[in-house]
N, C-alpha and C positions, 0 to 999 in steps of 0.2 A: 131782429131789430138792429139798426143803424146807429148808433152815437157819433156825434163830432165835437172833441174837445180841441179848444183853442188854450194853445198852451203859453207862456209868459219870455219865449225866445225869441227868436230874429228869422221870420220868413222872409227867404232871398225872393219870393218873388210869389204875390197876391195874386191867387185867381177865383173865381166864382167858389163859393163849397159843394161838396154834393149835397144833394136830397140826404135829410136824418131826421130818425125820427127823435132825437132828441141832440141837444146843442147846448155843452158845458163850457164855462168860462174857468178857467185857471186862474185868478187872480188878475193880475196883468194880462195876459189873454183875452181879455175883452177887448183890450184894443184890436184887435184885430178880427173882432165879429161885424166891424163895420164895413173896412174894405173886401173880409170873403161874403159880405151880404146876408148873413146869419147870425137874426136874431136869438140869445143866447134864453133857454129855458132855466140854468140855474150858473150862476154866479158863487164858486166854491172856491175857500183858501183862506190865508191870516191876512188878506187884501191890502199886504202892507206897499204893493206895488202900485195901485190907485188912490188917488184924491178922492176925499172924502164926497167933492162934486159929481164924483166919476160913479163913483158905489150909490148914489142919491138916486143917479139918472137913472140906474138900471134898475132902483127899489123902483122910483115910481112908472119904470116903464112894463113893472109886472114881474118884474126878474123873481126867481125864488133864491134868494142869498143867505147861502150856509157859510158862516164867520168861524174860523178857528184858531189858538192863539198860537203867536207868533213861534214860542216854544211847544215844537209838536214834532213827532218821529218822523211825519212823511210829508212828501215837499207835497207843493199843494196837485202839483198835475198825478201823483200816485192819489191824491186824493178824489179827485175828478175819474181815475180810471177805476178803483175803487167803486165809487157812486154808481158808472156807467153801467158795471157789471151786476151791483147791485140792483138796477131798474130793468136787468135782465137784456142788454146790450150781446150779441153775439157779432156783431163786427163793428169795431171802432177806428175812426178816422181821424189823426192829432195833427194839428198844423203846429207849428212855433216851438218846437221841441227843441231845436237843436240852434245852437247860436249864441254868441256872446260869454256866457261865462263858462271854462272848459270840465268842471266839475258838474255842473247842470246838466250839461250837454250830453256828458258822457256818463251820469244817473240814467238817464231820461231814456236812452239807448240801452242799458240795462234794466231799466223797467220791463222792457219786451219779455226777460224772461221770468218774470214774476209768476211762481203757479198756478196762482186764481183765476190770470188770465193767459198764461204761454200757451195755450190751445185754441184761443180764440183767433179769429180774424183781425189782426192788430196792427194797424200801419201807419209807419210817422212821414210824412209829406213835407220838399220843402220845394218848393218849385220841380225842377224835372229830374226830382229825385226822391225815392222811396226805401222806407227801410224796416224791415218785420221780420222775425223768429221762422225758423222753419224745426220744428223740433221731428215730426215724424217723418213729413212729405206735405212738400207744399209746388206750386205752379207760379212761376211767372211769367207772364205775358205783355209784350212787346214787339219791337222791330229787330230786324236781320239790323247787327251792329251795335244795339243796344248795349251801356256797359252792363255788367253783372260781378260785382264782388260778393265770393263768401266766404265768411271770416268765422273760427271757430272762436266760442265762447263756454266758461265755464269749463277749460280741458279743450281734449286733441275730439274732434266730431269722429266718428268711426263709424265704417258703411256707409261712407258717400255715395251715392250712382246718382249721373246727370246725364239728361237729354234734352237736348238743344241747342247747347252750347257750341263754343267752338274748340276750348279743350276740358274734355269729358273724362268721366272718373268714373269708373264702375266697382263699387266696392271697397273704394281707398279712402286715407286718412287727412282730415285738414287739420295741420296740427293746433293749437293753442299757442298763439304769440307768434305766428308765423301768417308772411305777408303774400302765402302759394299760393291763395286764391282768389287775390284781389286783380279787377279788369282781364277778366273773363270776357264774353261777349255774345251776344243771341247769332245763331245760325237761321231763325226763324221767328217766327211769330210768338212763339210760346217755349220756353224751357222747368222741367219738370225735376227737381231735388227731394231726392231720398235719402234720411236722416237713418241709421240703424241706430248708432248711441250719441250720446251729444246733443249740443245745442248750434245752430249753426245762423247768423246774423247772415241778413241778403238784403244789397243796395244793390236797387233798381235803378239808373242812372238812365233815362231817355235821352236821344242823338246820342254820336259818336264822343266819349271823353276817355281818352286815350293817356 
């Protein structure tokens, strides 16, 4: 099952959403269910980002709107990734994650390694760039040039091995707080990262950004 949450940040650049089988609003995130063209199935958060006109329109447009108050442990988009997993989501799709205030931004990107869901298929979108957790082994697929950063989280990643790439690691360390393995770049179509300990963050960056 598919989810697509629309998150409450700054999408550098709107395109169609994919097919899901379900489609969550993060609060403010609604706004932008209109230009990906995806009508939102639940409207979730302390919706303090929207006018009351705004939360009206989606009540009467069918929306299912779960309200929570303003003082609450988890920002609303853990709350929406939460729900997803809950309705039994095995890959989810966030647009608006990332943007404007740099503590949201940089939550929002450590959400990925959340246990409930750090083994799911989890990926935050913002135009022609993509960003998801590789904790055991994971694939990514693109074009010959493509950027490729990965950056450890949580500590130094240990038992790297990469194929695809244009400088490859077999068995080595991306430390924690170090910048070694940012703009990498595809040799091919697809590049193939094996995780032994660690967590290790991978932005997808399409065309050449150098």
């Amino acid at each position: 099952m598919h989810a697509l949450i629309c998150a409450n940040g700054i999408a550098e650049a709107i395109t169609a959403a994919p097919a899901a089988d379900l489609v969550i609003a993060a609060d403010g995130g609604a706004r932008l269910c209109d230009p990906l063209r995806a009508r939102p199935d639940v409207l979730i958060g302390d919706l303090d980002s929207l006018t009351p006109a705004e939360v009206a329109r989606w009540e009467g447009a069918g929306v299912t709107v779960l309200r929570f108050p303003a003082d609450k442990d988890q920002t609303d988009l853990e709350l929406a990734l939460h729900l997803a997993v809950d309705r039994g989501a095995q890959r989810i799709t966030v647009f608006g994650a990332l943007g404007g205030r740099w503590d949201q931004s940089v939550a929002n990107l450590l959400l990925l390694a959340h246990p409930r869901w750090r083994d799911l298929d989890v990926v935050l979108v913002d135009g022609p760039q993509r960003a998801f957790l590789v904790h055991r082994y994971g694939v990514v697929e693109g074009r010959p040039g493509d950027t490729v950063s990965l950056i450890a989280i949580a500590g130094d990643a240990r038992g790297v091995t990469t194929a695809g790439l244009a400088y490859s690691l077999t068995g080595g360390v991306v430390p924690f707080g170090s910048a070694l393995g940012v703009s990498n770049r595809f040799t091919g179509p697809r590049a193939e990262i094996t995780v032994r300990q660690g967590l290790l963050l991978v932005v997808h960056i399409s065309g050449k950004h150098r």
